[in-house]
N, C-alpha and C positions, 0 to 999 in steps of 0.2 A: 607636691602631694601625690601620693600612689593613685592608681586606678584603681582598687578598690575603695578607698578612701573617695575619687572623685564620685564616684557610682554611689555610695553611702548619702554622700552630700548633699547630691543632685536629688537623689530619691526623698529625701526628708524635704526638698521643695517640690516636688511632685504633687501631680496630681492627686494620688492616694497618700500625700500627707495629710497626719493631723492638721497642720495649723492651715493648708490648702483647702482640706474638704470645710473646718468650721470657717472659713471666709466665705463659702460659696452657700453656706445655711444662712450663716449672717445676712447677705444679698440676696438670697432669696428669698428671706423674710421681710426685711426692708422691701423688696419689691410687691411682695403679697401685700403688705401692710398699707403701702402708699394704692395698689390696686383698689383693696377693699377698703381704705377712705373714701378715695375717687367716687368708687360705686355708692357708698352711702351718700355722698353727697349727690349726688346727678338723681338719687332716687329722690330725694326730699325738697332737690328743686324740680323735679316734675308732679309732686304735689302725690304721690305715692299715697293709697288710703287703709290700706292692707284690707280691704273689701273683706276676704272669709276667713282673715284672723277674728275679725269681729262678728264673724257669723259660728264661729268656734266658742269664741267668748259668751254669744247669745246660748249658745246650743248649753254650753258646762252650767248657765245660770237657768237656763231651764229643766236640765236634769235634777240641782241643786234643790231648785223649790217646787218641782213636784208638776210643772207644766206639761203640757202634752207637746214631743220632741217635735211629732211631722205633722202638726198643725202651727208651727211656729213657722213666721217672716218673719228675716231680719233683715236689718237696714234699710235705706232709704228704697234700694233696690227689691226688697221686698224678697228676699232668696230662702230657699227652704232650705231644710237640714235632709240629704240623702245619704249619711253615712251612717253604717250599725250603731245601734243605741252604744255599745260600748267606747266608742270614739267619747261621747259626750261625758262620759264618765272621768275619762283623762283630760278634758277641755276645763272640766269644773275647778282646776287650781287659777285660771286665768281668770277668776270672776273676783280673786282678791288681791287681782292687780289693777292698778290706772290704766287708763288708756295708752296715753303716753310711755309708762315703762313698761308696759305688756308688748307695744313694736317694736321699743329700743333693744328689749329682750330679745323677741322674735328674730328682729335683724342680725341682731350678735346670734346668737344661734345656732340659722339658716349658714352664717361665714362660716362658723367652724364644723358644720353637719357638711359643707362641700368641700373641706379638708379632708372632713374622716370620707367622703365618698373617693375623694382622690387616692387618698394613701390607703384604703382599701383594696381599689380597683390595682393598685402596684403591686401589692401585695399578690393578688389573684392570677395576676399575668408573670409574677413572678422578678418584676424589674422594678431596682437597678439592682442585677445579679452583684456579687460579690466577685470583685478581680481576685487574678490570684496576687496574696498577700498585703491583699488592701486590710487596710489598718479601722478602714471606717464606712462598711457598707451601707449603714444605721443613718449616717447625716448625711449619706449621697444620695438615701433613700428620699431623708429629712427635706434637702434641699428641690429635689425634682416634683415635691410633693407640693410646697409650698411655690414653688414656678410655677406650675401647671393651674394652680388655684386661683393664682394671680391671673392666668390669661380666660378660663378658664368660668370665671365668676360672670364675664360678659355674652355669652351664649342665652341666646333670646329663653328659653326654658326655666334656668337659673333665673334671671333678671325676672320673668314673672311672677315664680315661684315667691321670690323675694316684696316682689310691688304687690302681690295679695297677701301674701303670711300663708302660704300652702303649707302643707306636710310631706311633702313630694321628698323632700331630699333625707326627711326620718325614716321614710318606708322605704328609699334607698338602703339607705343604712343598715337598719334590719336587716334587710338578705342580703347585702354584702357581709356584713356580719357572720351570717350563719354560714355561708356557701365558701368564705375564706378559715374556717373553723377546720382542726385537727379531723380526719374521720374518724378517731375513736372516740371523740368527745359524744359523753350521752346524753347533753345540750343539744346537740345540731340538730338547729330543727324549730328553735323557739323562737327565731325572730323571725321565721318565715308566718309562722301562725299568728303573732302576734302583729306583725301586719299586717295579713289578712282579715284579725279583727276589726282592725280600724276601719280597714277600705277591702273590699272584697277581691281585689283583682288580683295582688301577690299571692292570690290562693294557686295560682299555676303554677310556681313554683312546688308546690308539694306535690301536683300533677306529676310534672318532668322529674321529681325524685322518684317516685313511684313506680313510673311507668321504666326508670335506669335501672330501680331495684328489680325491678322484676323479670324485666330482660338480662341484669347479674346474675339472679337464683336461675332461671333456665340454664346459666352457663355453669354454674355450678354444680348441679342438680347429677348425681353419680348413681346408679344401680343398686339400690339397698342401704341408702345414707340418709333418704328421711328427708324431713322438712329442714329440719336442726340446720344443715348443713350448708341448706342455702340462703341462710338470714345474712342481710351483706347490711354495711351501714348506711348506703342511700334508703333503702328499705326502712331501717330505723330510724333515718332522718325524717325521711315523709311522715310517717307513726308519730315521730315530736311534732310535727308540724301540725299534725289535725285534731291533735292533743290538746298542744297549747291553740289553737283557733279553737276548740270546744271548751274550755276553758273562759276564753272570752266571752260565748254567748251563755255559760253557765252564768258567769258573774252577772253579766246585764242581763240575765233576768229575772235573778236573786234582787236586784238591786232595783229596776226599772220593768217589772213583768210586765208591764200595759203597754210599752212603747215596745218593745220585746218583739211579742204576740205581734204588733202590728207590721213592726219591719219587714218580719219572716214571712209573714203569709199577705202581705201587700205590698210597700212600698220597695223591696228587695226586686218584684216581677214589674216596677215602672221604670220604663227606660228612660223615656221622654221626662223624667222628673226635673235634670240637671239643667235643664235647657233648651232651645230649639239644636235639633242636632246637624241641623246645615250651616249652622255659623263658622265661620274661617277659624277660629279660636278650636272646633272641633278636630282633631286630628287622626282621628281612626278609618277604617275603610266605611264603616258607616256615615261620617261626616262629607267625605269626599264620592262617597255614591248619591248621597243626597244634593248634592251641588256639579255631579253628573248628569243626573235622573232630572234636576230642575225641581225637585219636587222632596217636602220630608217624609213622604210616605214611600221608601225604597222595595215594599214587600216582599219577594222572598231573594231578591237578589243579596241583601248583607246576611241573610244566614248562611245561605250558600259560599258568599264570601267568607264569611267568618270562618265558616268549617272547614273551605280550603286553607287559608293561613295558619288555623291551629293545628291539623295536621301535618301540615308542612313543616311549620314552625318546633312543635314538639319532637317531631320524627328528626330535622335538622339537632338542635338542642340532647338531644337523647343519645342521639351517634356520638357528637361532640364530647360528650361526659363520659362515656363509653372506650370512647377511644383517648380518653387520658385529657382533653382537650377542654378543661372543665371552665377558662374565662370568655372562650367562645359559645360554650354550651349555658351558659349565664347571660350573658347579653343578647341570645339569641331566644331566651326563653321570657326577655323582659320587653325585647322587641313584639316579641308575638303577642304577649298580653296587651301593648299596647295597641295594636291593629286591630284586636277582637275584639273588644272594648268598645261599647254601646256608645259611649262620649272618652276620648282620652282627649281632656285639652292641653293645649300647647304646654301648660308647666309640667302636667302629667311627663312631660319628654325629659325631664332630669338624665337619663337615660342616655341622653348623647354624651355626658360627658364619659362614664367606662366604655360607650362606643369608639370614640374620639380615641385614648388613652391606648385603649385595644387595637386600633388599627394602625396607631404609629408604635408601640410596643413590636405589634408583626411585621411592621415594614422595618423596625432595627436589627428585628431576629435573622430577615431575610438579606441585609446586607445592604441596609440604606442605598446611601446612591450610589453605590458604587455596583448593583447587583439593578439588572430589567424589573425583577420580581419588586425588588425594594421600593423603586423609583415609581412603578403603580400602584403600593399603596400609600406610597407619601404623597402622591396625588390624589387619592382617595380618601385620606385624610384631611387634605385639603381643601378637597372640594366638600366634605361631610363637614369642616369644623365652618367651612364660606354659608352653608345654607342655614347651620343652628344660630350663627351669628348675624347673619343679614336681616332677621325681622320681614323677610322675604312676604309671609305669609300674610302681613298687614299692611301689605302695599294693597291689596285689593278694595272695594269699598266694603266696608263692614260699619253697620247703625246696628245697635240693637234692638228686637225686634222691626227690623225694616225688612226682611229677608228678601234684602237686595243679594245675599251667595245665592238665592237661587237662578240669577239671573247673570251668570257669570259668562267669558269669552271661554278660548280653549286657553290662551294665556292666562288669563286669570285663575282655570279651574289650575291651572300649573302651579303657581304660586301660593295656593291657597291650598297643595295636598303636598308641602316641599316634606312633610315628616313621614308622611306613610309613603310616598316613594322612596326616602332613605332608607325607612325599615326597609322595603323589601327587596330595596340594591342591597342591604346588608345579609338577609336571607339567601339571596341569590352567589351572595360572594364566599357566604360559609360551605353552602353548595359545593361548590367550585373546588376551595382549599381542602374541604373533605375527601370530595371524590379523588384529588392528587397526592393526599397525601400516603395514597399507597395500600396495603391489606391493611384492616383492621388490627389496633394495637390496644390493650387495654391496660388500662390500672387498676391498681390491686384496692378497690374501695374499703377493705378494712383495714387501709392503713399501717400497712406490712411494708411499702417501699415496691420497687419494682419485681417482677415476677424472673423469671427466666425462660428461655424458650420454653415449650411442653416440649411433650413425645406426639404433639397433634400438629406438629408445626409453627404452634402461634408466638408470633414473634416477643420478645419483649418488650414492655413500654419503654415509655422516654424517661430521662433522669427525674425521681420525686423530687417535689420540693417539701424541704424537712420542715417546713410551716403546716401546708394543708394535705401531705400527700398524693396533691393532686401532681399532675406530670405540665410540663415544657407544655405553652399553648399551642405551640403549632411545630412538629421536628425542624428536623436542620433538612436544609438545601443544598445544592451545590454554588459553590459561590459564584455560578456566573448565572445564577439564578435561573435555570433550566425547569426547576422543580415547578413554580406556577406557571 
């Protein structure tokens, strides 16, 4: 056999073969499948209740017949309803289900809501790039998507998002959604509003486009060219975003005016509603200032917290997006809502897994281990994927209402703040890669592909991805990893 002919040969059992790449989807589905068994099972031998899927169910059946939403207790727990009346609007299909196949639903679901949060988040970071002349970029994508989901689904966040029936990994969805969208698209923008309907907090996200659009129009903004000139599409995205969130409260209150009226001018301004906010389940800087402080009265120390992280946070996230770097500028902006955040509990952190995703993406970009830069953040990864998975946080003693977190060691308050220190190791570490990654480089947000230098000097971005336009999350390095 010639040498061409062996190299032909060889190459069709290759890696980038067809029948190689669908063997390794086949097995990675088989391993997701066998995963996400496992996981159902272990959850229903732990007696799993989906506590506020049925507080969701209560909530659609009292929208339905006319009940007053936030004078409602459900369950035996007795738990109020603190989400916009519009949430209860989309709860009321789950009142003409069984109990029984309302979680069997919920469960199935929540599995495939952290497939699309995975293959989303690949999407976003742009991996697994296409080799040259691979034949099947699609099921290499297929296969790391459904591996990842498989390990993935066991991350304490997940797992409780799962044992209550939360909506945590829908309102993921949503903004990966919108944030992985073409920029010309004149959608982008509706599942950020839309899940801020639900839950108020994904409303920072329309902040962080806002605040990119506007620092874009400055850069555009030319001597006798008008306003016209500087509408860029983050600008347009935020405009969909607070569109469709006004949208929301129009319907709920076409639909629901009494409970409406009440939200917005009350229960919207209680914080304390969700819970006590020193319990270890709490994960924002206000949870872990209260189990600081010894005390749930933190006064003006969480606002002052809060206002440093959200400007840190946005300003991080902003540059990010700015400088082409738009899955960094995404997880950085969902990190930060979660620290500001009056109560973000533990499943609220869905969160880790495009953190997770994102930090071994950069640590492959930078030259895995074969590169210094690579090798700290595969250990960064590692140690982020050891704390979401260890359950760390409820090693402490936690009774409800016992507020035994007030009375915690210095270890303890450790264990019981493992998420808001990873947020803002992660804040800290976008810092870092920021400031290294050299002058300011932008991309072209209306979806043009990359720019070319100016006549002002500014460099050009990094290679578009012909999905979102957005650019490479983080440039290239030198391979001996110098660059971090």
């Amino acid at each position: 056999m010639t040498a061409p002919k062996l190299d032909q040969s060889a190459g069709l059992r290759g890696p980038s073969s067809p029948t190689g790449a669908h063997r390794r989807v086949l097995a990675a589905a088989l391993a997701c499948a066998l995963s996400f068994t496992v996981f159902w099972i272990v959850q229903r031998l732990a007696g799993v209740t989906m506590l506020d899927l049925m507080v969701y169910r209560a909530e659609g059946w009292t929208a339905r017949t006319g009940g007053d939403l936030y004078d409602m207790l459900a369950t035996s727990a007795r738990l109020p309803n603190t989400y916009p009346p519009f949430a209860a609007l989309l709860f009321m299909p789950l009142t003409v289900l069984g109990v029984p196949e309302m979680r069997t639903l919920a469960t199935l679901g929540n599995l495939l809501l952290l497939v699309a949060v995975v293959h989303l988040t690949l999407r976003l970071t742009g991996l697994p790039s296409a080799a040259p002349g691979s034949r099947a970029p699609r099921t290499r994508q297929a296969a790391l998507t459904l591996a990842l989901s498989a390990l993935l689904v066991w991350c304490e966040p997940v797992w409780t998002t799962l044992r209550y029936g939360q909506i945590n990994l829908l309102l993921a969805v949503l903004v990966l959604w919108d944030v992985t969208r073409r920029d010309t698209s004149r959608w982008a923008g509706i599942g950020i509003g839309i899940a801020a309907g639900i839950k108020l907090t994904p409303a920072l996200f329309a902040v962080w486009l806002a605040l990119a659009g506007l620092l874009r129009a400055r850069q555009l903004r030319r001597p006798g060219q008008g306003l016209r000139g500087t509408w860029n599409p983050w600008l347009r995205q935020a405009c969909v975003a607070v569109l469709a969130f006004l949208g929301t409260v129009l319907l709920s209150a076409l639909a629901l005016p009494r409970d409406s009226a009440r939200f917005w001018t009350e229960i919207v301004f209680a914080s304390d509603r969700p819970g006590d906010v020193e319990i270890t389940a709490n994960q924002s800087l206000r949870g872990v200032l209260a189990r600081l402080l010894h005390t749930p009265d933190t006064g003006l120390w969480w606002p002052a917290a809060a206002a440093v992280a959200a400007i840190a946070g946005l300003t991080l996230a902003t540059t990010a997006l700015l400088r082409g770097q738009r899955a960094w500028a995404t997880v950085v902006c969902a990190t930060t809502a979660l620290l500001v955040s009056p109560v973000s509990w533990s499943h609220h952190w869905v969160w880790a897994v495009p953190m997770l995703i994102l930090l071994g993406t950069e640590a492959v970009r930078r030259g895995g281990r074969a590169t210094r830069a690579g090798r700290r953040l595969w250990a960064a990864t590692g140690v982020l994927g050891l704390l979401f998975a260890s359950f760390a946080l409820w090693w402490v003693p936690h009774r409800p209402h016992s507020h035994a977190e007030l009375h915690q060691n210095g270890g303890q308050m450790l264990l019981s703040g493992v998420y808001p220190i990873a947020g803002v190791a992660l804040l800290l570490l976008t810092a870092v890669l920021l400031r290294r990654t050299g002058a300011p480089r932008f991309s072209d947000p209306r979806g043009r592909g990359p720019r070319p230098a100016g006549g002002d000097g500014t460099p050009a971005p990094p290679e578009a991805s012909p999905r979102t336009g957005a650019s490479s999350p983080c440039p290239r390095v030198p391979a001996d990893g110098s660059g971090t």
